[in-house]
Backbone as JSON Lines, residues from 0, in Angstrom:
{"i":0,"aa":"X","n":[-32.73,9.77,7.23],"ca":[-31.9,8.83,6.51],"c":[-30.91,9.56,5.6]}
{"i":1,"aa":"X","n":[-31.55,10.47,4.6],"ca":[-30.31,11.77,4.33],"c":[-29.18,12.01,4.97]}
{"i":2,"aa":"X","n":[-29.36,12.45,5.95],"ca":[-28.9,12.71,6.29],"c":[-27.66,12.32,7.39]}
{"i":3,"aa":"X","n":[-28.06,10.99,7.62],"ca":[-27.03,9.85,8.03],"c":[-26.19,9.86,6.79]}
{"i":4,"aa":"X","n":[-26.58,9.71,5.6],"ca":[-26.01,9.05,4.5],"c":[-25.15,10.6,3.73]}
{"i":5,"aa":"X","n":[-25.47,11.44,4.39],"ca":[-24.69,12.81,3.89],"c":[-23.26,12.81,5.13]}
{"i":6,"aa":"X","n":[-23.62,12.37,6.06],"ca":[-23.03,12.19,7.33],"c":[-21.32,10.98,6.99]}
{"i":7,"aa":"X","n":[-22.39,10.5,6.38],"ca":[-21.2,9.31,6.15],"c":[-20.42,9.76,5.13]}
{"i":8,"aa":"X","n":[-21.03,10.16,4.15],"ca":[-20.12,10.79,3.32],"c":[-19.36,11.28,3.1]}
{"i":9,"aa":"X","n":[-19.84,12.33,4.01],"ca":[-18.8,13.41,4.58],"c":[-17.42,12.92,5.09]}
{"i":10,"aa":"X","n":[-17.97,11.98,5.63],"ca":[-16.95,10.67,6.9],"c":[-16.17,10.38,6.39]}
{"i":11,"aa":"X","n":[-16.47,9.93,5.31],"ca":[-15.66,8.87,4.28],"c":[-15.04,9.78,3.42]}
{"i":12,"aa":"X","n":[-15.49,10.79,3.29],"ca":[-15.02,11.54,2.46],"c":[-13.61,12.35,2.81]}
{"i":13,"aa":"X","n":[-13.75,12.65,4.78],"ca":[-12.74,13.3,5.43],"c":[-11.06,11.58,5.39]}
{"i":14,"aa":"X","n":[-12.36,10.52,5.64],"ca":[-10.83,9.35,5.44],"c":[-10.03,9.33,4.08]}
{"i":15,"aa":"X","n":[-10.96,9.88,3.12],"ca":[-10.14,9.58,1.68],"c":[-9.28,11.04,2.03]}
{"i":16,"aa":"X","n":[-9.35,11.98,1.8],"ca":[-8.35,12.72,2.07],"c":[-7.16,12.57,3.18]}
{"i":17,"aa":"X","n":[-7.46,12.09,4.3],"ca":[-6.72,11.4,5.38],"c":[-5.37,10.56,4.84]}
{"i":18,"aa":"X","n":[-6.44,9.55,3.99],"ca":[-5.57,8.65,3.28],"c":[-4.78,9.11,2.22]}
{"i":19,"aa":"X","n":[-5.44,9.83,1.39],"ca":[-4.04,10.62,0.7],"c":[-2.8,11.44,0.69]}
{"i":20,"aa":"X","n":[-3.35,12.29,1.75],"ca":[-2.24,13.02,2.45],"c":[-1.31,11.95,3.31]}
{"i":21,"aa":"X","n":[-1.46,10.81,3.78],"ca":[-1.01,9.85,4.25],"c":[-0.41,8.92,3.14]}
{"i":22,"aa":"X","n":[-0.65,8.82,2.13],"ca":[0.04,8.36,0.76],"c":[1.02,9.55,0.32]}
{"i":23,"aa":"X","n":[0.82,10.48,0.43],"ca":[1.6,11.32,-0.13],"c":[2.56,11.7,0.67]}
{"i":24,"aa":"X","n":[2.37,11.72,2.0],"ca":[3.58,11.73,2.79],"c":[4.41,10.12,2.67]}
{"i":25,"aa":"X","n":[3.81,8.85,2.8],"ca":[4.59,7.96,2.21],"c":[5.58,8.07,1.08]}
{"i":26,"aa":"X","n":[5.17,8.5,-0.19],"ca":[5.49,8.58,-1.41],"c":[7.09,9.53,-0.9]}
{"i":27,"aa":"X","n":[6.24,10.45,-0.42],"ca":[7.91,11.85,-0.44],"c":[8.82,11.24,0.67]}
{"i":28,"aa":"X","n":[8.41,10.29,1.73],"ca":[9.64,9.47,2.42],"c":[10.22,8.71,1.5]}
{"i":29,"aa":"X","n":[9.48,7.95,0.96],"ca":[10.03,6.9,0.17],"c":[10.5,7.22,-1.0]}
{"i":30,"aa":"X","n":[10.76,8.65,-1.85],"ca":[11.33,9.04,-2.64],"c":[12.68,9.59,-2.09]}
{"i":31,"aa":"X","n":[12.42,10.29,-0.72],"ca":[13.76,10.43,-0.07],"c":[14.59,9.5,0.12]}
{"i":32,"aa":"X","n":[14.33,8.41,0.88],"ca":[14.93,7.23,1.34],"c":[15.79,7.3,-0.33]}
{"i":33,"aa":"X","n":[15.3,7.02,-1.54],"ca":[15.43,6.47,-2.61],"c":[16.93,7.11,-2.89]}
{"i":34,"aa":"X","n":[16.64,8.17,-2.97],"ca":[17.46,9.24,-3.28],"c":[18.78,9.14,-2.61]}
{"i":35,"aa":"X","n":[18.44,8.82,-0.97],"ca":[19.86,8.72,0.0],"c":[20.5,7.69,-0.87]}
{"i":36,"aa":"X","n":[19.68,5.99,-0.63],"ca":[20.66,5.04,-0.94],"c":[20.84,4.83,-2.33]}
{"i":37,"aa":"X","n":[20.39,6.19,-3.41],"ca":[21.23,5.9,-4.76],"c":[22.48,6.99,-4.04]}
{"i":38,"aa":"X","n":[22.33,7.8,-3.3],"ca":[23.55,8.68,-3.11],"c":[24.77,7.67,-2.16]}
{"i":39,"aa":"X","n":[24.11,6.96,-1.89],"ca":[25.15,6.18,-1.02],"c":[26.03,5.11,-1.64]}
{"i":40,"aa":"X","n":[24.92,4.15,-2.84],"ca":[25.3,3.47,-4.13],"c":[26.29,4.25,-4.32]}
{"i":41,"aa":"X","n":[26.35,5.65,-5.07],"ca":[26.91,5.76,-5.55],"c":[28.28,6.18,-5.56]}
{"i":42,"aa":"X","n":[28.14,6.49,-3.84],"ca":[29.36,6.56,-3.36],"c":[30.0,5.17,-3.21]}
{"i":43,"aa":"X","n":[29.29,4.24,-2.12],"ca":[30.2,2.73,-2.35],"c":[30.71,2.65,-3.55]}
{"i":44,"aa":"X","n":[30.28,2.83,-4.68],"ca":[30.82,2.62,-6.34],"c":[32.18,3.3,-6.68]}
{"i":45,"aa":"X","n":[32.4,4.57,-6.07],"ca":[33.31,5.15,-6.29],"c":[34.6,4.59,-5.35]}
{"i":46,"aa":"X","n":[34.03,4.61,-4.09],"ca":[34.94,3.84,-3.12],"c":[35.24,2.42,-3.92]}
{"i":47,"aa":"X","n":[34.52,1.82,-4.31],"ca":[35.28,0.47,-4.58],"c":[36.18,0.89,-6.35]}
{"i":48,"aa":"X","n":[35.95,1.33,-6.69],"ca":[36.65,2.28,-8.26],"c":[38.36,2.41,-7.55]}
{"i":49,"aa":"X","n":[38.04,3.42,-6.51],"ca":[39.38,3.23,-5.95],"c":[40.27,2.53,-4.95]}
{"i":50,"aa":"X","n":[39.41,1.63,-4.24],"ca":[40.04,0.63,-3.81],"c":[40.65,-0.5,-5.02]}
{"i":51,"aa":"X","n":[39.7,-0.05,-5.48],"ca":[40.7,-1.54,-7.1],"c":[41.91,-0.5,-7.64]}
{"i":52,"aa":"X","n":[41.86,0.26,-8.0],"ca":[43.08,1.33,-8.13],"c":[44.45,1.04,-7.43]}
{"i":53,"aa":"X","n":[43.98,1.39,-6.06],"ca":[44.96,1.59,-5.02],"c":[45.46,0.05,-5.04]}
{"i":54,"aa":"X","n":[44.41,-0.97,-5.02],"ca":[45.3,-2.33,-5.15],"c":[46.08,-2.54,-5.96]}
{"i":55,"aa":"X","n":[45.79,-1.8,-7.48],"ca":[46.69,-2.54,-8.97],"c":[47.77,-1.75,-8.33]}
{"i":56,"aa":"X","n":[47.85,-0.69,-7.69],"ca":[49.14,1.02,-7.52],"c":[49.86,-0.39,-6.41]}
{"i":57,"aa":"X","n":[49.41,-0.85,-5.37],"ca":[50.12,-1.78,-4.34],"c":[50.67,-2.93,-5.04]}
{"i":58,"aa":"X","n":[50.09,-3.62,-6.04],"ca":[50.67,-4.67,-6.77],"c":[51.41,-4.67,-7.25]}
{"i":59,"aa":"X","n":[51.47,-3.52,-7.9],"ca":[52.41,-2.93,-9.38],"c":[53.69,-2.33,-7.98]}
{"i":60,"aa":"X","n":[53.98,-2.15,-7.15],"ca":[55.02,-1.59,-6.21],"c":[55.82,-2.73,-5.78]}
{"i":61,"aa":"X","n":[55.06,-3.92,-5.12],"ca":[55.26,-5.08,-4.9],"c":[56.24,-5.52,-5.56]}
{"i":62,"aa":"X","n":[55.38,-5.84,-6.88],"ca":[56.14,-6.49,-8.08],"c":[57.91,-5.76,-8.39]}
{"i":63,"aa":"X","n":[57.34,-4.33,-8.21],"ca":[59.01,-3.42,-8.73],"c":[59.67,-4.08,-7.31]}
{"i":64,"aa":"X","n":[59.28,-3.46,-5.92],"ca":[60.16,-4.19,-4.91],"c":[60.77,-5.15,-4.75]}
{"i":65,"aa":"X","n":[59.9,-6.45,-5.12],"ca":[60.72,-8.09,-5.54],"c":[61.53,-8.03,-6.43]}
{"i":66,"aa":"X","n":[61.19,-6.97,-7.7],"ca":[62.38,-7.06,-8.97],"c":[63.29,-6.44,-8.82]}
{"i":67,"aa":"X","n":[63.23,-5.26,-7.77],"ca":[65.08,-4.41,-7.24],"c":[65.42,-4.95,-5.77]}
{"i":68,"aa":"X","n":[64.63,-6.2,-5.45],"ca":[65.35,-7.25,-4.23],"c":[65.99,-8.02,-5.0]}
{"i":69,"aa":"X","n":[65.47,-8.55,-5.82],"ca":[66.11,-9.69,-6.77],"c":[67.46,-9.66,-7.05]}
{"i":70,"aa":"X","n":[67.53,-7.99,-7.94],"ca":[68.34,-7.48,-8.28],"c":[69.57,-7.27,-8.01]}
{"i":71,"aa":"X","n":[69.67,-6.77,-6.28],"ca":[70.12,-6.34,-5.26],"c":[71.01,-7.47,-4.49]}
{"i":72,"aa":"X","n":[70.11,-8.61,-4.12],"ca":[70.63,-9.75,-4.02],"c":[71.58,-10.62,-5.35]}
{"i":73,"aa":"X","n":[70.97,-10.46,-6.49],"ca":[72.2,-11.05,-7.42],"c":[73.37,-9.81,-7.58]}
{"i":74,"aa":"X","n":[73.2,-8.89,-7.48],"ca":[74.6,-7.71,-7.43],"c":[75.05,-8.0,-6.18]}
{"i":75,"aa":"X","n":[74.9,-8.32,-5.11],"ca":[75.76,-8.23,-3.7],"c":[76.53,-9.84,-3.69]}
{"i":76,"aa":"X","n":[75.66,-10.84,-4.31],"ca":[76.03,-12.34,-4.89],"c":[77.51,-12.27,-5.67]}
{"i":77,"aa":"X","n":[76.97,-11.34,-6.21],"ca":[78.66,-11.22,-7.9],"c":[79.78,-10.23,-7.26]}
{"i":78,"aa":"X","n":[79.05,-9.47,-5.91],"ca":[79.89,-8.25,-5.61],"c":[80.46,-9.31,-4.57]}
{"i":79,"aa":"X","n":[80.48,-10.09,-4.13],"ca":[80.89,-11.18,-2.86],"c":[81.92,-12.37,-3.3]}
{"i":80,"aa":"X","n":[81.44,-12.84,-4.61],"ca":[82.37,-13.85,-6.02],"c":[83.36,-12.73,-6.04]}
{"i":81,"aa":"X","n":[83.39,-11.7,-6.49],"ca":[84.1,-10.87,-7.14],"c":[85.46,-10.64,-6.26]}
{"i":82,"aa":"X","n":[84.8,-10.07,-4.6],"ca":[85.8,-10.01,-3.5],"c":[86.75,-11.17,-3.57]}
{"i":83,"aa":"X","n":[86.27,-12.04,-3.78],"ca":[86.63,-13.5,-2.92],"c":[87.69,-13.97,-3.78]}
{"i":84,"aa":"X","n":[87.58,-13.79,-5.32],"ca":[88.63,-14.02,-6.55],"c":[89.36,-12.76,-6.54]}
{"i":85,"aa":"X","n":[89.33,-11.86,-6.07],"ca":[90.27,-10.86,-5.92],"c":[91.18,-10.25,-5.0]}
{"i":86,"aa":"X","n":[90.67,-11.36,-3.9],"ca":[91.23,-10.94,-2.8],"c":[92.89,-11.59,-2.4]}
């Protein structure tokens, strides 16, 4: 009976180590994994940092383009009046 019960022990004793080394390889995947998608966070973060950038830089161009069309069109308007009474 000892010796069943030293048997098992042993048994149980080889699964608890089994199981830890099997936790501990969990743990170091799952600290890796962790690690990628804060490295990846933290790239999307930067990518979107400069996609809002590059939009205000496109807006702000926009805006000047409509204001020296504007421009352009009322000078060729007065430069066309101007011909027309002078001609």
């Amino acid at each position: 009976m000892i010796k069943g019960l030293k048997s098992e022990k042993e048994h149980l004793n080889l699964s608890l180590e089994e199981s830890q080394k099997m936790k501990d390889q969990y743990k170091k995947k799952g600290d890796e994994m962790l690690k990628k998608y804060n490295g990846c966070f933290d790239e999307l973060s930067l990518i979107l940092q400069d996609k809002v950038g590059i939009d205000q830089i496109k807006k702000d161009r926009d805006e000047r383009i409509n204001a020296l069309r504007d421009e352009f069109d009322y000078l060729n308007t007065k430069h066309d009046d101007l011909m027309k009474n002078y001609s």
